[in-house]
Structure formats: structure tokens, C-alpha cells
N, C-alpha and C positions, 0 to 999 in steps of 0.2 A: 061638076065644076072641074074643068080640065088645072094641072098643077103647072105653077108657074115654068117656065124656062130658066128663070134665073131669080134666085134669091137672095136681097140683100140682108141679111141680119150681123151686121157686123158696128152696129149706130152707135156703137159704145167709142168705137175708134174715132169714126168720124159719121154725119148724118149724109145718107143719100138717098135719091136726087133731091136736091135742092127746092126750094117752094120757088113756081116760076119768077115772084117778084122779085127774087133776088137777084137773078141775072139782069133782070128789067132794069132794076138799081141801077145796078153796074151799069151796064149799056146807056143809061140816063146820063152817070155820073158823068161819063167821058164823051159822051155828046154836047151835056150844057155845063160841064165844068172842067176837072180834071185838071186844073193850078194848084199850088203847092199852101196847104191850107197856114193862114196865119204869115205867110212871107211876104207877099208882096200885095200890092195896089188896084191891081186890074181887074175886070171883071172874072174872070175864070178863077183866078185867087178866090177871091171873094164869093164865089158859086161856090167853091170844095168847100170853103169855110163853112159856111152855112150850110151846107150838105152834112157834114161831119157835126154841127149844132143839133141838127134837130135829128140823126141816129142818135146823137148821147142824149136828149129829151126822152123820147121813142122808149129807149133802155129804161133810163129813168123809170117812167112809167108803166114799164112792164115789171121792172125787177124792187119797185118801193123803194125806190130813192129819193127822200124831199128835195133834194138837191141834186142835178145832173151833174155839178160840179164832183161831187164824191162819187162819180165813176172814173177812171183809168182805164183808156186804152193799153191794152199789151197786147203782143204777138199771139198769146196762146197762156194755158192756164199757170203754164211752168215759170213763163217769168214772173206773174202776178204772185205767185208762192213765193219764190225766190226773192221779189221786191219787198214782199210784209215778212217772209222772215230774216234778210239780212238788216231791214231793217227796223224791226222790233227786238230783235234776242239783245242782249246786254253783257259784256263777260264775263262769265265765271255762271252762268245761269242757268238751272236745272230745266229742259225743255220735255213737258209733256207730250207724248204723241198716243196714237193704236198700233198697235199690227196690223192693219187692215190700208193703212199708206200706202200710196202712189212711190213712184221714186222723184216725183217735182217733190216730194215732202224730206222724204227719207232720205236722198240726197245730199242736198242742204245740208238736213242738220248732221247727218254725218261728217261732211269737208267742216263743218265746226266743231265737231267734236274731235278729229285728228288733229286736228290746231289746236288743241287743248280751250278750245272759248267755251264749251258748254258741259255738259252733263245729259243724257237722254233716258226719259226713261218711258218703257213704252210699256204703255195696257194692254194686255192680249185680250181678242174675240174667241169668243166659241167659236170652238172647233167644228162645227157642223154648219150652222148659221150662218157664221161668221158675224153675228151681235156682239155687241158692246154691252159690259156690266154699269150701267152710270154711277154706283155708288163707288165702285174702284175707282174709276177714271176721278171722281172730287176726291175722292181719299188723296190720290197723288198729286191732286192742285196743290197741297196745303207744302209752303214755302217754296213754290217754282216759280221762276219767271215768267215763260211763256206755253202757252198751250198751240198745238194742230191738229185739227183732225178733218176728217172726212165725211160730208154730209152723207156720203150714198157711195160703198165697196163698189171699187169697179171689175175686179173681181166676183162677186155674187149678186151684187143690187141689194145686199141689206142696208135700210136706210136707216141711221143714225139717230137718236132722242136729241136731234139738234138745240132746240131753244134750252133743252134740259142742259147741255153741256154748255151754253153758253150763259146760263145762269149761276151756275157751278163757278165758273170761271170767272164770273164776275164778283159772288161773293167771294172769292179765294183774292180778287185784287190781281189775277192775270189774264193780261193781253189773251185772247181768242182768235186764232186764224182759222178759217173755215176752207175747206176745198171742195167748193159746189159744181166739180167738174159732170160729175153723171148727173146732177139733180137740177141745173137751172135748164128750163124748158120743159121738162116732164113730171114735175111736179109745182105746186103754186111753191112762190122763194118769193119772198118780203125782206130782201135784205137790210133794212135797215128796224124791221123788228124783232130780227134774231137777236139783237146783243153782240153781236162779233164785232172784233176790232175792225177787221179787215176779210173779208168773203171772194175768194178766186175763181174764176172761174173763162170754159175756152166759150169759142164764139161758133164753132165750128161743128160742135154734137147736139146737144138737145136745141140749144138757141138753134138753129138751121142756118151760120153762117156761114161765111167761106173760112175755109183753112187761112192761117195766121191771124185772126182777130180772138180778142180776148178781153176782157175785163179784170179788177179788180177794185172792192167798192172799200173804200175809207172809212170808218165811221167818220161824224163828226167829231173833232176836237183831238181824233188820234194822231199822231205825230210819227211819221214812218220816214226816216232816211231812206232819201236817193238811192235808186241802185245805178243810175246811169246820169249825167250831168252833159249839159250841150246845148244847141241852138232849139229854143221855143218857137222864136216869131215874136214874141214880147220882153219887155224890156232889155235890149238889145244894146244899149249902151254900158250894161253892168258887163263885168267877165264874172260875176257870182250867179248862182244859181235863183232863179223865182222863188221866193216862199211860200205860193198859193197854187192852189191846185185848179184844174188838172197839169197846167202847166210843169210845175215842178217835178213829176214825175213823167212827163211826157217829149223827152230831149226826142229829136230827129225829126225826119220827115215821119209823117204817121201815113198807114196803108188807108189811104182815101178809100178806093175804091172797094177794098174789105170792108170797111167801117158802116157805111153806105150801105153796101149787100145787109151785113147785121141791121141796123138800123131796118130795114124793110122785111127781115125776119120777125123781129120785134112787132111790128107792125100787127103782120101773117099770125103770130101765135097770140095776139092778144085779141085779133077780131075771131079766132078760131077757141081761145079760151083754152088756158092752162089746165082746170079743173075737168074738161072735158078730155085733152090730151089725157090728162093722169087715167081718167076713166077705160078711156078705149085702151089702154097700155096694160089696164090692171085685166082688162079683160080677154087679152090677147094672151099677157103671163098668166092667168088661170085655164085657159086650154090647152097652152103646153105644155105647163108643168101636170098638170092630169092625165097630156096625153103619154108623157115621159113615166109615169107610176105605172102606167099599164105595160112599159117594155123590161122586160128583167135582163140582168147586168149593167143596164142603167146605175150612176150614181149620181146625186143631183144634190148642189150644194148651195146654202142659201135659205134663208127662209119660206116656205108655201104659202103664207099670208101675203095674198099680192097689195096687200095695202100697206104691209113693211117692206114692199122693195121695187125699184124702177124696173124699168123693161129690163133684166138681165138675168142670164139665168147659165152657171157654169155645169159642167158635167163630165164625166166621165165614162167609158165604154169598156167595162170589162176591164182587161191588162194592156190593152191597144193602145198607145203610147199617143197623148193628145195632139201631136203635129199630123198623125198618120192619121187620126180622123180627120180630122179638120180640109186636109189633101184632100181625102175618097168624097167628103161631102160637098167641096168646091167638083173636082175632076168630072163624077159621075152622077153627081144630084142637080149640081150648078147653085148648092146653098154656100152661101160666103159665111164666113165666123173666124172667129182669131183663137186661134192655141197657145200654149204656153202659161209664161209667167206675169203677162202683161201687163210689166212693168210692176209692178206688185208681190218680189219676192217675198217678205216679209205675211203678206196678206195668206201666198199658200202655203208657209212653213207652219201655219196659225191651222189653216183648215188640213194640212197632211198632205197635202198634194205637189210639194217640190220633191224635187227637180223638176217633171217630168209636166206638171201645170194640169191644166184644163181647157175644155173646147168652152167657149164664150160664144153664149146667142146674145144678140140686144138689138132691140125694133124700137121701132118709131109710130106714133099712133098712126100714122099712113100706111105702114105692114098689113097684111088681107090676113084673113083665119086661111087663105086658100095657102099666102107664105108658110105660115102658123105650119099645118097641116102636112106640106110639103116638107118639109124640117121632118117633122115625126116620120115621117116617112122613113126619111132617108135615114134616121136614129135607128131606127128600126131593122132597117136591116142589115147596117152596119153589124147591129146587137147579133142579130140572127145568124148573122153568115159566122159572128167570131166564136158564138156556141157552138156552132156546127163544125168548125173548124179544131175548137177543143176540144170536143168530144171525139172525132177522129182520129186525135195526134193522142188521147189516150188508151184506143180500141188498140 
């Protein structure tokens, strides 16, 4: 089996190429629609609208929402963070988080806590894993306000005892924000039987959407202040804000033609089946991480039980500084991956790997063993050439 020319494993960032129906969307969209959904009268109005109905149905039913209504359109996962935590946290409020956060998480709550509104206190991950203790993480529920954590390290792919911390959190009496950016699409996500207040997540990685769509799902009966105020398309004679959803959280034009693309992603992974995605993912991360035990100076972080972690898998090369891999594997292999800290300081100060970060692999169950394969390759000799190069510099 001849090795690809070019390898994408970088799905953690963003998913590519796309599933053909999603351009089809699009191209649809603006063929029989493409008016400005909920503004005006005519038919092309009225086509986006309905366009943009049955993507938010579609989700619904892919992601266990009783109600289409308690999804939210957002740009990307970061405002849907930003939207349930500016508006759930309360002043003066102790906010639980992990060290395993994003910076849509950690962000936040920091510009709140230099304002003096909050309190953070965050639970650290094993250092190796990068797991979560669950009974620390309840210990720290008891008298906080609000709780964030992360379904699935983006970072490592260790996936999180989610229902367990949302049950936690519920006995403690605090609000739950979940951040399902690595896990909706590649793992099954029933958000509305996790218990969380509010579950974030982008549109653009495992869902297979286009860049700038995103979700955020509501529960029922939770109460989140606006983070943005403005023209719905409905009741238009008030200058106050809508009180019902999705409306009330969704001021401006909304990205029709993204929404659409998602909506038919939606579609793509539910006749293709979540539970079988999770499969071919688990079985693509157990050839690699096998084939990565077999190369020494290897270091590889994250849990080996590919049924505790999404397609991702970070690593290290010896002393070789994770940008300079990341380079030689794009340059001379043609495998794509992301270096650094991505976006997840806190996550490598946790496993030991800041400043300097790690090389992040992440596939998509459309990824071949032949990608797989290709990857170790190029691991590989990276490993080889930096041995041989140390032992030299020491002769």
C-alpha cells in the first residue's frame, strides 16, 4: 500500500475535507434561498428561514435535544463559552474549573477574576493522563457557584466522567457548563441527558461543519443572560430584548449558509452513525499509539485505553522542540499536526510540557491506517535521525 502524499491529522483544529453534502448545502442554499432568515416577506426570506429550521431540527436530533428551540447558534465554541459563562457566574462566586481548559474557558473566567467578580479554583489532571480525579472535582463543588469543564482534553483526548460531573454538580446545587468541543461528532453526546446547564460546542471539527458555526444547547428552564442584544426578525416593535429562545440569544444576521452546511453534516453523521465513527476512531488510535511504543524517544501523553479518549494523541520527540517537529513532519512527510500549547496553557503546565507544548495528532474516522501508518513513519525517523544525531554530538 503506497503512503499518502499528504496527510491531514490535524481534526482537532478544524475537520478536513469536508463530507460532499456539505458544500451541496451550501450551493443549494444560494441557489433556492439565500434571503436574510426571519426579516422579511419574500420567498428567498422565507427559503433561508426554513433552511436554517430544519439544520436546527437535524442537530436537534442528532445531539438529544427534545426541543430544537434549546439549541443556539453561535460562531464557534468560544462564544457559546463566553455566552453561559458571562451569563451564569453571579458576583462574588467561587468558579470551579480543571487544568485541562481551553482558553474559551480559562479566559473568561480570568477577565472575571481581575475584575474582582469571581473566585477560581481549578482541579488539576494527572500528570501523565491528563484524567480528572471525580471525587476532588465534588469535594470543590461544595459552596461554589458555578462549575466548567471539559468533556474531552484537547490537548490529550482524555475523555472526562462527564455524566459523573454533572451529577456532582447537580447534587452540590451548581450550574454545569460543559465544553464538548473535541467530543460532539466523535463520540455519541445526548445533551440533554448529561445534566448540564449549558453544553458548547464548535460546528466546524467533529460535527464536519464549515468554520464559524457553533452551537450552544440550554437546558430547559436555565436562565442565561444575553451576551449580545439586537435585531431578531421578531417582535420588532419592542426596543427590549425577546425572552424566548432561540431568539433572545441570537441578535444579528445568522451565517445562513454555515448553518445549512452543519445542518447536512448532521444529517452525514447520523445516517453514518456516531457509535460506528467512535469505533473506527478507537481503532485507528489503537494502531498508533502501538505503533508509537515501538519507537524509543517517543513520549506520548494521554491515556492508551482508546475507549477513554477521542482521536488525539500528543507527543513528544526526544529534546527536539515540538514546533521543529511539527515543521519536518509537514516539510518532508507532508503529515499536517499542530505544536505548541494549543491554546491550553494551563492543560501542559498539568502534564509538564510548557513552555515548549507538544505535537498533536487528531483524525477523523475517514483517516486510512495507510494515514495512520504514514504518521509512524515519519515519527520514526524523526526519533532516529535525533538519536543518531545525539550520539554523535556526544562521540
Amino acid at each position: 500500500m503506497a503512503a499518502p502524499t499528504e496527510v491531514y491529522l490535524d481534526h482537532a483544529a478544524t475537520s478536513w475535507p469536508k463530507p460532499p453534502v456539505v458544500l451541496e448545502a451550501i450551493q443549494r442554499y444560494f441557489a433556492e434561498a439565500g434571503g436574510n432568515t426571519g426579516r422579511s416577506g419574500h420567498r428567498r426570506s422565507i427559503a433561508a428561514s426554513r433552511a436554517v429550521s430544519l439544520a436546527r431540527e437535524s442537530l436537534a436530533e442528532l445531539l438529544g435535544a427534545s426541543s430544537p428551540d434549546d439549541l443556539i447558534f453561535t460562531k464557534n465554541a468560544t462564544e457559546g463559552l463566553n455566552l453561559a459563562i458571562y451569563g451564569l457566574v453571579t458576583p462574588g462566586a467561587r468558579v470551579v474549573t480543571t487544568s485541562l481548559e481551553h482558553n474559551s474557558v480559562m479566559r473568561p473566567l480570568r477577565h472575571l477574576e481581575q475584575r474582582g467578580r469571581i473566585d477560581i479554583d481549578v482541579v488539576p489532571a494527572d500528570g501523565q493522563t491528563g484524567e480528572l480525579e471525580l471525587e476532588r472535582f465534588a469535594k470543590a463543588l461544595r459552596g461554589a457557584g458555578l462549575a466548567v469543564a471539559t468533556h474531552a482534553s484537547n490537548v490529550t483526548g482524555a475523555i472526562l466522567p462527564t455524566a459523573a460531573l454533572a451529577a456532582a454538580a447537580r447534587d452540590a446545587g451548581v450550574p454545569f457548563i460543559l465544553d464538548a468541543s473535541q467530543s460532539a461528532g466523535h463520540v455519541p453526546l445526548a445533551v440533554e441527558a448529561l445534566g448540564a446547564s449549558a453544553v458548547a460546542m464548535p460546528g466546524h471539527k467533529g460535527l464536519l461543519g464549515p468554520t464559524g458555526t457553533g452551537l450552544l444547547y440550554i437546558a430547559p428552564g436555565v436562565e442565561i443572560e444575553p451576551l449580545m442584544r439586537g435585531g431578531t426578525g421578531s417582535l420588532s416593535e419592542l426596543e427590549v430584548q425577546p425572552d424566548f429562545a432561540p431568539d433572545r440569544y441570537e441578535s444579528g444576521t445568522l451565517n445562513g449558509m454555515g448553518i445549512v452546511g452543519l445542518g447536512a453534516s448532521a444529517d452525514f453523521l447520523r445516517e453514518t452513525g456516531i457509535e460506528q465513527i467512535q469505533t473506527q476512531m478507537a481503532a485507528l488510535g489503537g494502531r498508533f499509539r502501538e505503533g508509537l511504543a515501538t519507537i524509543p524517544g517517543v513520549t506520548v501523553f494521554g491515556p492508551f485505553d482508546t475507549a477513554r479518549n477521542v482521536g488525539i494523541v500528543s507527543l513528544n520527540v526526544g529534546e527536539i522542540p515540538s514546533a521543529t517537529v511539527s515543521r519536518l513532519l509537514d516539510d518532508e512527510w507532508g503529515v499536517m499536526t499542530r505544536a505548541g500549547l494549543h491554546c491550553a496553557p494551563a492543560a501542559h503546565r498539568s502534564l509538564g510540557t510548557a513552555p515548549n507544548g507538544t505535537v498533536r495528532f487528531s483524525w477523523r474516522h475517514a483517516t486510512t491506517e495507510a494515514d495512520i501508518d504514514a504518521a509512524l513513519a515519519a515519527v520514526r525517523s524523526i526519533a532516529t535521525r535525533e538519536r543518531a544525531e545525539a550520539a554523535e554530538a556526544r562521540a
